[in-house]
N, C-alpha and C positions, 0 to 999 in steps of 0.2 A: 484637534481630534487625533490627529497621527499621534502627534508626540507624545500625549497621556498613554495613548495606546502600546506606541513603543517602550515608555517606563515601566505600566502595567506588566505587559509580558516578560521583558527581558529583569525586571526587578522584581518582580513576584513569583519569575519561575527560580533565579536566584535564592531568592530567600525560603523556597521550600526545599531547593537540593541541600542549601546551608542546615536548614531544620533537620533534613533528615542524614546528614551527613553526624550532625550532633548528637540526633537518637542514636544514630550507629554503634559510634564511639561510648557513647556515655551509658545508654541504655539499649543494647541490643534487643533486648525481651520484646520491648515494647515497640524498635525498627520493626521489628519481625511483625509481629502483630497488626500494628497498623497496615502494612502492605498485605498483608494475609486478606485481610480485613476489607482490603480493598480490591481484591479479587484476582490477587497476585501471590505465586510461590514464587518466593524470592529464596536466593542461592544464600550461603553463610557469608558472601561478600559481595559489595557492589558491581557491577560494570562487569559478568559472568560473558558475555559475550566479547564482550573487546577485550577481553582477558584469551580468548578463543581466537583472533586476530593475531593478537601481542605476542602470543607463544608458538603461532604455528611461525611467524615470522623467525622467533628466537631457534625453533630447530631450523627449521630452512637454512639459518647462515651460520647453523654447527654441521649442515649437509644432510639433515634427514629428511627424509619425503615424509612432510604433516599429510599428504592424501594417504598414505599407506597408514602411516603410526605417528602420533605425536604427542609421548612421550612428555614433553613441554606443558600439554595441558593438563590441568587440576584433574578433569574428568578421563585424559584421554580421547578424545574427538577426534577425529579426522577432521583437518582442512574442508571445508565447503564449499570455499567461495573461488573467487575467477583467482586464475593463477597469477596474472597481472600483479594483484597485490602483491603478492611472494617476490616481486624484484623491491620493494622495501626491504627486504632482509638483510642489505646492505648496512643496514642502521644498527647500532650497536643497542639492541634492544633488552630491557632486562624486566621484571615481575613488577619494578617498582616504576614503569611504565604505566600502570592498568589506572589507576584514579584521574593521575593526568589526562592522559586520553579520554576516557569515558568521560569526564568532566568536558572535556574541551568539546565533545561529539555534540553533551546538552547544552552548551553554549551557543554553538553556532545553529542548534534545532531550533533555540527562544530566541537568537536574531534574527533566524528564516522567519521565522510565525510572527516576529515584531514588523517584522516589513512588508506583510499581505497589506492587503484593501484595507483598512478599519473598521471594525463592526459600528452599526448604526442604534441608539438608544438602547433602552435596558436589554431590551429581549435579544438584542443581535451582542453584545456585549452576556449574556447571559449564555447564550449558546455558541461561542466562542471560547469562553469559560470551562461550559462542563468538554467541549472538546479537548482543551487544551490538559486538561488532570480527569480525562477517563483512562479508565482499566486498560485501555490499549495506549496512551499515549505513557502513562506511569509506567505499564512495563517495559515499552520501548527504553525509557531513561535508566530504569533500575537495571536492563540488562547492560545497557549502554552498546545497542544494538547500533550496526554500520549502517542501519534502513535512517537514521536519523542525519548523518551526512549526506545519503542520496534524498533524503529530504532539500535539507538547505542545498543542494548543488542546483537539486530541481529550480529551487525560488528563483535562486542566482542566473538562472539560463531566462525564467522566465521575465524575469526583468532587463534584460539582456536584449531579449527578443520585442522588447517596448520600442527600442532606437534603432537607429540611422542602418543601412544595410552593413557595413562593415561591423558593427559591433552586435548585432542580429545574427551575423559569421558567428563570432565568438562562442553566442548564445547556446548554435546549435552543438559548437565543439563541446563544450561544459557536459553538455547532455551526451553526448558521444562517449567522452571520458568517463559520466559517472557509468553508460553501459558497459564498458568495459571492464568494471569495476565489479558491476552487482547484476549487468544484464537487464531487470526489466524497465529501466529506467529507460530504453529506446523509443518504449511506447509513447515518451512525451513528445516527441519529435513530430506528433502529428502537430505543432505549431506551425513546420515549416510549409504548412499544405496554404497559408496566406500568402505565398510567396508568389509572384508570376509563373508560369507554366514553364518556363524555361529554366527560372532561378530553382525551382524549387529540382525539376528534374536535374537539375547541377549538384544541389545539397545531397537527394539520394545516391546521386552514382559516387559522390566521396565518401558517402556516410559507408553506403554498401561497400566500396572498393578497401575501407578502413578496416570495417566487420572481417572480410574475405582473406585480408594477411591475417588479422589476428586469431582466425581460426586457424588458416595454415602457422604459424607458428608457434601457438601452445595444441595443436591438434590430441595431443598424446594427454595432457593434464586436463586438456576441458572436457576430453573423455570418463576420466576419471573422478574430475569435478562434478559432471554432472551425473554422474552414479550415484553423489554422494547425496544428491539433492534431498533434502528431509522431508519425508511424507508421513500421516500422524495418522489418526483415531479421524473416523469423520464427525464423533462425537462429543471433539476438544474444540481447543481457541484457534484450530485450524479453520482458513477460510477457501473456498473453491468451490466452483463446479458442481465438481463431483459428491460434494459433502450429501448434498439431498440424495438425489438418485443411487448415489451405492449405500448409502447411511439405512434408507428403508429397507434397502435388498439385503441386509445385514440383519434389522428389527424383526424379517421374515423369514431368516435361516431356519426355524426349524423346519418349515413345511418341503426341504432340502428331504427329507423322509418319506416324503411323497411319492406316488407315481406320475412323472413328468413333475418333479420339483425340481431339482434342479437345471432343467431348461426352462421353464419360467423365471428362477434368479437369476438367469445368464441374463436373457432377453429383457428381464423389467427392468432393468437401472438405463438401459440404453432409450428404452421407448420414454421413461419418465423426464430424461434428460433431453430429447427430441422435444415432448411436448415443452417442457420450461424453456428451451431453446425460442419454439414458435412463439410463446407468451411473451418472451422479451421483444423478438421480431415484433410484434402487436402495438405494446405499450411504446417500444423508439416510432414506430412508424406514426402511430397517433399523436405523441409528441413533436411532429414536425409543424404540427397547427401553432407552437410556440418560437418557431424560428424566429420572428418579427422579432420579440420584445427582446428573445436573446442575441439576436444584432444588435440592439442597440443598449444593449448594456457597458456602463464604460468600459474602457480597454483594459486596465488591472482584473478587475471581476472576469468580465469573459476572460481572459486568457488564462488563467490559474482556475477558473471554472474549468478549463478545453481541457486543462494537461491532469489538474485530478481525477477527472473524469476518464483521461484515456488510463493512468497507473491502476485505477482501481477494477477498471472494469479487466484492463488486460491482465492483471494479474491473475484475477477471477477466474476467466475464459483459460488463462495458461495453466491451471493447475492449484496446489494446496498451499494456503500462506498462511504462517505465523501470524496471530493476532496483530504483532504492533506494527504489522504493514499498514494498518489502516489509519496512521498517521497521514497518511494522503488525502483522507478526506477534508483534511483541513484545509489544503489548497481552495476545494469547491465550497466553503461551505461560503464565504464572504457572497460569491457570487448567487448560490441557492438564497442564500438569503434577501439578495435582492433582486430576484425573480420572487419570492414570497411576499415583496411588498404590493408587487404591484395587482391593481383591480383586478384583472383578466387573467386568469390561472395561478392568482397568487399562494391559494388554498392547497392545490395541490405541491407545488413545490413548500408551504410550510409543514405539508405533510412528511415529505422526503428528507428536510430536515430532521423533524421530528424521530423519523425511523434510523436515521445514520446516527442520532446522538444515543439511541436504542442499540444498534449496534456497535457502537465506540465502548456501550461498558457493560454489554451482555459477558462479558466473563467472570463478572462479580457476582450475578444470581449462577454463573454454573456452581462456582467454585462454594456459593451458596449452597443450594443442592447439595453439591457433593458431601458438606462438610454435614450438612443438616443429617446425611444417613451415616457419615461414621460416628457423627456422636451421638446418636438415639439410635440403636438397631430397629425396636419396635418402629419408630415412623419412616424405615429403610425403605418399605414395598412405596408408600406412599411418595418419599420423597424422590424416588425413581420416577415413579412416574412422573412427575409433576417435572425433572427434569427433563425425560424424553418431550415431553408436553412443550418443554422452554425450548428444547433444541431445532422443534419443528417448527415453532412460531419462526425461532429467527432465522433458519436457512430458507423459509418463505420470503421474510420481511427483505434478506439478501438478495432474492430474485427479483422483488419488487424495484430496490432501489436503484440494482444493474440496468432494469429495464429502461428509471426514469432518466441514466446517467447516459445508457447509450442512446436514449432519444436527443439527448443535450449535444453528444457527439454528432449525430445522423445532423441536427440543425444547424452545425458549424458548415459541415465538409458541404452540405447540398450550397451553400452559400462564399464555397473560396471559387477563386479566379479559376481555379483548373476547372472546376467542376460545372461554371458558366464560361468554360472557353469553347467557342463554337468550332469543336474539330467535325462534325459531321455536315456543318453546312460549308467549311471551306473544300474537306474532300469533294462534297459535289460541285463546287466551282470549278476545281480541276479537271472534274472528269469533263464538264461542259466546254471548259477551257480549252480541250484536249478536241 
């Protein structure tokens, strides 16, 4: 079963980049088109993002600051990302870099994703499948985005974190490194909370003590970096938080003409984002009734279960993400799915599936939408709507699935060693001790 599934993946994601490397070349029109098509605007040339990478690298070791101006780039962009990258700039870096690398990024994505759990009969091979070639994982590759090595670094930590304590070290460094790299990648770290109460307080005070130089020492560019952080339209393939509750208070600006209007738009995006808050609180809490079955899920599943589950929701909770971050669902889904097999709440987790493969290629019916009203003005009013209509379905279906992911979370942590180490009954030994 692995091995099909390893050829499947790592030989059929192959021979689609091959396919479309040949439309490229051969027939641009129809590259173009198909990705359009598929709910992608794609750039005039492949791998637009590690082209963004490659060039801010290539000023950096001609001595320009890519955070200020980068000059290097096709578009001109400022640098984004952690300054750490930029000591690559040592490398004698040049334009005809960009295929190489972006190729190499979706290589090592289809050997991360060949080496999860193996999906089980048609249906878990099925939805495996449309994860693997939706709208969010095709534009991760078409951009040839660096979310696809913190991808595989995740896989590699987490298999890492299978063995023996010493190489479980490793694990959590991999995961260290890719923070340092892209940042939210830390969030996976809630693996080390299986640790003994001691081991693990050992792991954060390095982890921390690592964090704490490496802000004192790029202080000045993470500053800058993180100015640059890209924030979008709550209305695009941006994902977050905040998308609902400022998204409405946005849909309601006119009544900004009001009297006492614009203190009510101040005030409703906060109380809306309060109450979705509570609802999540609701849904993890009542999800703790599933804790059993998710202990006893084998150890591949739960643990790529634990850590997709914490990137996505943290990402969520931290702010606005780019669609093809949601290639992290693919960690959780092996294991959703087998909590969906079984009797006892199996429904509701095939449900959660169901809504994440919903959200993996909700940006085909946007870009649907969208296209549907430039090219028919007459069905413009309609097809508006019908997108606002789409956009509220899925930043609902969002909250939903955060809810079911942090009850998955809440079902680990109530159940590590720290969290049944009895510190309150040995304190009162002591004081009777005493």
């Amino acid at each position: 079963m692995m091995t099909r599934w390893r050829l499947a993946v790592i030989g059929g994601g192959l021979a689609v980049l091959a396919l479309f490397a040949l439309l490229y070349v051969l027939v641009p029109a129809t590259y173009m088109a198909i990705l359009t098509g598929w709910g992608i605007v794609p750039y005039r040339f492949p791998f637009l993002d590690t082209h963004a990478i490659l060039s801010a690298l290539q000023c950096a070791g001609r001595g320009i600051d890519p955070y200020r101006y980068n000059p290097c780039d096709v578009l001109s962009r400022a640098f984004v990302y952690s300054p750490a990258m930029l000591e690559a700039s040592v490398l004698p870096v040049t334009p005809a870099w960009n295929a190489p690398v972006g190729i190499l990024f979706a290589l090592l994505y289809f050997i991360a994703v060949a080496s999860l759990p193996p999906p089980r009969g048609a249906g878990g091979w099925a939805v495996m499948a449309l994860a693997l070639f939706s709208t969010m994982s095709v534009f991760a590759l078409e951009r040839g985005n660096v979310d696809l090595l913190m991808f595989a670094l995740v896989v590699l930590a987490g298999h890492l974190a299978r063995r023996g304590a010493i190489v479980r070290g490793l694990g959590y460094a991999v995961i260290v490194v890719a923070a340092l790299l892209k940042y939210y990648p830390i969030v996976a770290l809630i693996v080390a909370l299986r640790e003994r109460p001691r081991r693990m307080l050992s792991i954060a005070f390095w982890t921390g003590a690592i964090l704490v130089l490496f802000v004192i020492h790029y202080r000045e560019r993470l500053t800058e970096a993180l100015a640059l952080v890209p924030v979008g339209s709550y209305y695009t393939d941006f994902f977050g938080a905040k998308n609902l509750p400022f998204g409405l208070a946005g849909l309601l600006l006119p009544i900004a003409a009001w009297p006492g209007g614009r203190l009510v738009l101040t005030i409703l995006p906060w109380l809306v984002l309060a109450a979705l808050l509570w609802g999540v609180g609701v849904i993890a809490i009542t999800g703790l009734g599933s804790r059993a079955v998710v202990a006893k899920l084998p150890e591949p599943e739960r643990l790529f279960l634990l850590m997709g589950a914490a990137l996505i929701v943290g990402c969520f909770l931290a702010g606005q993400n780019i669609g093809y971050r949601g290639i992290d669902f693919l960690l959780l889904l092996p294991g959703l799915m087998a909590l969906a097999r079984l009797p006892k709440d199996g429904r509701r987790f095939f449900v959660t599936v169901a809504l994440i493969i919903f959200l993996m290629w909700g940006e085909l019916f946007d870009e649907m939408f969208l296209h549907l009203q430039l090219a028919d003005s007459s069905l413009a009013p309609a097809a508006k709507f019908a997108g606002l209509t789409f956009w509220l379905l899925r930043e609902l279906v969002w909250w939903r699935v955060i809810g079911t992911l942090a009850g998955l979370l809440l079902c680990f942590v109530v159940e590590t060693p720290l969290a049944q180490f009895p510190w309150p009954r040995r304190a009162a030994r002591r004081r009777v001790a005493r």
